[in-house]
N, C-alpha and C positions, 0 to 999 in steps of 0.2 A: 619349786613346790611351796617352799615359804614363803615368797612374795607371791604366790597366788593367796594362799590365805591370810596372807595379812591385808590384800585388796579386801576379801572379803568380808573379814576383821570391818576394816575400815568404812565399807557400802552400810552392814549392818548399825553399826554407830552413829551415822550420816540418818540411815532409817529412824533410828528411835527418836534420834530428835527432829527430825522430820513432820513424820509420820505420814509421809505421803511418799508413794511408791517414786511420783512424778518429779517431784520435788528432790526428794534425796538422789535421784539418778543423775539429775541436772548440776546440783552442788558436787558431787564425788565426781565428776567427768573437769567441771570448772577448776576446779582445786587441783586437777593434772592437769590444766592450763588449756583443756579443749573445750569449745561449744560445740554444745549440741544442735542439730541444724535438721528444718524438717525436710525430707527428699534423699538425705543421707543414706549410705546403705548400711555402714558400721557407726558411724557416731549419731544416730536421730534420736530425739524426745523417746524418753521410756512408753513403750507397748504393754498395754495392760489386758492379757490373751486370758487369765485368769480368776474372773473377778474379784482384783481386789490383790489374789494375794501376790508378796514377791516372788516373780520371775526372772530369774536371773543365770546368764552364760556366761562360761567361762571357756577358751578356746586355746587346749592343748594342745598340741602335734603329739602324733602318733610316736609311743613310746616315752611320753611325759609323764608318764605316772596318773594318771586321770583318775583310776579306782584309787590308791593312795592319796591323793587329794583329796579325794570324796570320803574316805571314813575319818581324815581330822576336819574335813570340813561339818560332819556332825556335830563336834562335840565344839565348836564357833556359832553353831546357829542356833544350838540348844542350849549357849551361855547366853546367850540373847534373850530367852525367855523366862518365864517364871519358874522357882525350882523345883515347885511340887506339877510341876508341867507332867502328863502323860507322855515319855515318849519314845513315840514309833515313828519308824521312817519305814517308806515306801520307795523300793530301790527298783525301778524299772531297767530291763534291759531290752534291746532289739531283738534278738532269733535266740532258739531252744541253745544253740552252741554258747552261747556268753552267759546265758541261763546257767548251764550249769555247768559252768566253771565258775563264773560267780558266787554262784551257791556252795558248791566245796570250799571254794577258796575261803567264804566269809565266816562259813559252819568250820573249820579245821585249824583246832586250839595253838597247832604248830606255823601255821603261813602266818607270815608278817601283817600282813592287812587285817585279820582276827586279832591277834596280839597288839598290836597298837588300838585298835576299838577298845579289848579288854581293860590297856593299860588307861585312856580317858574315859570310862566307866566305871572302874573297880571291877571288873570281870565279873558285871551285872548284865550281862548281854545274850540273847536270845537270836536263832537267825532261823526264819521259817523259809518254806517255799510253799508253791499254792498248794498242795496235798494236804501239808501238815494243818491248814491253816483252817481247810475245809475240812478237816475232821476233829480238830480243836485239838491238835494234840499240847498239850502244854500248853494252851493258851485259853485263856478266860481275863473276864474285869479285873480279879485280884489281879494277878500274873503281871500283864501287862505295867500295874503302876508301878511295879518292884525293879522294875528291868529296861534296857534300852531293848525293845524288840524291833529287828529288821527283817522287813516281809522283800524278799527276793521274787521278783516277780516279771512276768511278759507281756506284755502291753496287747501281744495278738490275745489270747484268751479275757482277755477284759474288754476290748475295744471290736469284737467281732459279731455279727448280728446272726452267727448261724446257732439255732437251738438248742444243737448238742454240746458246743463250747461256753453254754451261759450257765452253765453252773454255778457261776461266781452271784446272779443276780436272783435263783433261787430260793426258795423257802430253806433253810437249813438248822437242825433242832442241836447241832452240836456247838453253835453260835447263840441256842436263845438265852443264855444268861444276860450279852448285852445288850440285848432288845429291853431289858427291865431299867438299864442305865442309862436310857436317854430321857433327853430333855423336853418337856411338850412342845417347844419350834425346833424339833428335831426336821433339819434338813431333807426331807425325804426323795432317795431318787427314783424317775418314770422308769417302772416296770421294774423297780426292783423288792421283793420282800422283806421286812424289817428285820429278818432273822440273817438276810444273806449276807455274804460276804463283803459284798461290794457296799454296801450301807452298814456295816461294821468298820468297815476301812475307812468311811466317808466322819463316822461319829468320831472318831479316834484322831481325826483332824491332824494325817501325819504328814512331817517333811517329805519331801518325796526329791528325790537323784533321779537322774533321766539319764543313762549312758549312751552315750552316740545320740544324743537328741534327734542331730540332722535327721537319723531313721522316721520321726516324730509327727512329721508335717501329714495334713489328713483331717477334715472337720471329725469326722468317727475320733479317733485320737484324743484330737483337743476338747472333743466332750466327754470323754472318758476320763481324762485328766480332772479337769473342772469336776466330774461327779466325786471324785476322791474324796474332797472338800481339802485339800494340802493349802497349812497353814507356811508355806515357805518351797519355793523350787529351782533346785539349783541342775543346771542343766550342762555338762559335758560334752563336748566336739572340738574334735580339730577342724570343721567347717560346718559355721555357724550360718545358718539359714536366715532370710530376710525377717524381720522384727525379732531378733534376739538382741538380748539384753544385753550386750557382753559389757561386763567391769571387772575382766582379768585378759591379760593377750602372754601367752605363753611365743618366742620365737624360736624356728628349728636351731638359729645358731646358738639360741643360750642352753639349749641340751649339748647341742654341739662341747662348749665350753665347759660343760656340769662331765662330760666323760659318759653322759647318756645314748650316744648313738656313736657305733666304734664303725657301723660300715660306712662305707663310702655314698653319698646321694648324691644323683643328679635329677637335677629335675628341668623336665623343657613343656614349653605351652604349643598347641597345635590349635589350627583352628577349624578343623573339621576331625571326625572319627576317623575316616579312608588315614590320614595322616597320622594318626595313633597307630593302628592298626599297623599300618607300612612301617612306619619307626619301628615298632616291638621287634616286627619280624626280623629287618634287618639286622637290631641290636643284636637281639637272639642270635644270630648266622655270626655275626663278626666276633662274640664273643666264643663260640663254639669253636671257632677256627682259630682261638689263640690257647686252647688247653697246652698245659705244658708237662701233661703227662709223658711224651715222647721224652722227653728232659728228665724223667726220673720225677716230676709234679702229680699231683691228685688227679683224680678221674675229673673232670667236669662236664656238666650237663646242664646249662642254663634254660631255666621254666620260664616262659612271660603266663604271667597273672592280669586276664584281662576281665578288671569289675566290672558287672555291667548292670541296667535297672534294672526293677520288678517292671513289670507289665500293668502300668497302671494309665497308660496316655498315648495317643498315635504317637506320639515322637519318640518315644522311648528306644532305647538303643538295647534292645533284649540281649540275653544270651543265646537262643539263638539267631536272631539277627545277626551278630558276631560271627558264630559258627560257620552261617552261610558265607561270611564274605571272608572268613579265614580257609575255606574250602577253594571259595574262589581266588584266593593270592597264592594256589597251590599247595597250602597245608593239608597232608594228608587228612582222611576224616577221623582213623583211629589213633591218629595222634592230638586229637582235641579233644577234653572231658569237661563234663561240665555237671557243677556241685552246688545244688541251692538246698534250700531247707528241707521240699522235696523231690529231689533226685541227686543223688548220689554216687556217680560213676567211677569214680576214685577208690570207691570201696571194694577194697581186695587187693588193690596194685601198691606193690612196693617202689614209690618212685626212685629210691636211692638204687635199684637193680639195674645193672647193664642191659638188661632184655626187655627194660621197659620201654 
């Protein structure tokens, strides 16, 4: 986690004397002794998806501490700028589940990730969700300059064109104090109100965390982002999508070595789905067949966990598409559930029950 931020320590310093997105990306990649090359999938010339500002990935493996990362990497990006800086960060997450554990975890004075913010702030720190945000609780122009304010937020309620979820882009009178504190080339975004939220967040020009970016990809998205107005973006994944920035590479074996992952992983490449699929199942069977409960050993009951897309492209490999072909290798039907943000069949079953 240290030598992630001291990479980024490092990008940022390369930045200032720079001053060119393109430039500084080119110098901090040479100086690890790589060129940058165009056609490249990881190492190409800097992508500038944001106008202008930095965009930058960092690519943990799961279980590397990414949120931990992400709230000292605040207080490295915000030694970078000026000290009477306003500042807010814009802390996006993929699905209402990382929402709000996020938000407990950041709001709750006893979790380690609050307590380290508190301790590189002086325990000047404020952590909103969109609720609090859209009815102003505690927040106004004063407020904001006194405080590190972190807006915990979902990128579906911002980046969605259905009516009833643009709340954020509405006229809103609990926000118009900073309507009085803009600038006349104030930024203004299409189809938004000067009182709304979304053009309150844009004036406030915050750093903005992107967790699980990969989720990210999507012109809707990437115009959402851009309306923010984020003076700096630092973006989070253990698999980073084509034109990501990365100047940090986390590998599974140095967790390995850190004592950060105690189970055991294998990992194998297939080159079609049918071949996934088949694999799990088998695994599944073969492990199931070696419980050593008969031995006086624990009950065991091995789950495969099969992710699968949203529905956003003929190709896509749905959940049900799955279902159907786990139906068809013989798995029964009421033993396959399936849990997305809406539908939730899991709810109620106690997996850990022998009757399950």
């Amino acid at each position: 986690q240290q030598a992630v931020l001291n990479d980024l320590a490092q990008y940022i310093d390369i930045l200032k004397e720079q001053g060119s997105n393109h430039k500084a990306f080119s110098i901090y990649w040479k100086q690890k002794g790589i060129t940058l090359q165009q056609g490249e999938e990881t190492f190409h010339p800097y992508c500038d998806t944001m106008n202008g500002a930095p965009n930058m990935t960092i690519k943990v493996p799961t279980a590397g501490g990414k949120t931990f990362i992400a709230c000292n990497a605040i207080r490295t990006i915000f030694d970078a700028m000026p000290v009477n800086r306003t500042k807010v960060v814009a802390w996006f997450v993929p699905s209402d589940t990382i929402l709000k554990q996020t938000y407990e975890n950041l709001k709750n004075p006893q979790h380690p990730y609050r307590q380290r913010i508190d301790t590189l702030f002086n325990g000047r720190v404020e952590v909103y969700d969109k609720q609090a945000l859209l009815f102003g609780q505690n927040f106004n122009p004063t407020i904001v300059k006194e405080q590190l304010s972190i807006f915990v937020l979902s990128i579906q309620s911002f980046a969605t064109k259905a009516t009833d979820k643009r709340l954020v882009y509405n006229e809103n009178e609990n926000l118009a104090e900073f309507a009085k504190t803009y600038s006349p080339n104030e930024k203004h975004i299409e189809g938004a109100d000067e009182t709304s939220l979304i053009q309150v967040i844009a004036h406030l020009n915050p750093v903005t965390i992107i967790d699980e970016s990969h989720n990210f990809e999507g012109d809707l998205r990437i115009d959402t982002l851009t309306n923010i107005n984020p003076c700096f973006v630092l973006n989070l994944t253990s698999t980073p999508r084509n034109k990501s920035n990365i100047i940090s590479f986390v590998d599974p074996a140095s967790l390995k070595r850190e004592n950060m992952v105690k189970l055991p992983v294998m990992v194998s490449n297939y080159q079609n789905h049918a071949d996934v699929i088949n694999s799990a199942i088998s695994l599944r069977k073969n492990l199931e067949a070696k419980t050593e409960e008969i031995n006086g050993g624990d009950y065991i009951r091995p789950i495969v966990l099969l992710q699968a897309q949203p529905k956003n492209d003929e190709d896509s490999i749905t959940f049900s598409n799955i279902k159907a072909k786990l139906v068809k290798a013989g798995i029964h039907e009421e033993e396959i559930k399936i849990k997305t943000a809406n539908l939730n069949e899991l709810k109620g079953i106690d997996l850990m029950s022998r009757k399950c």
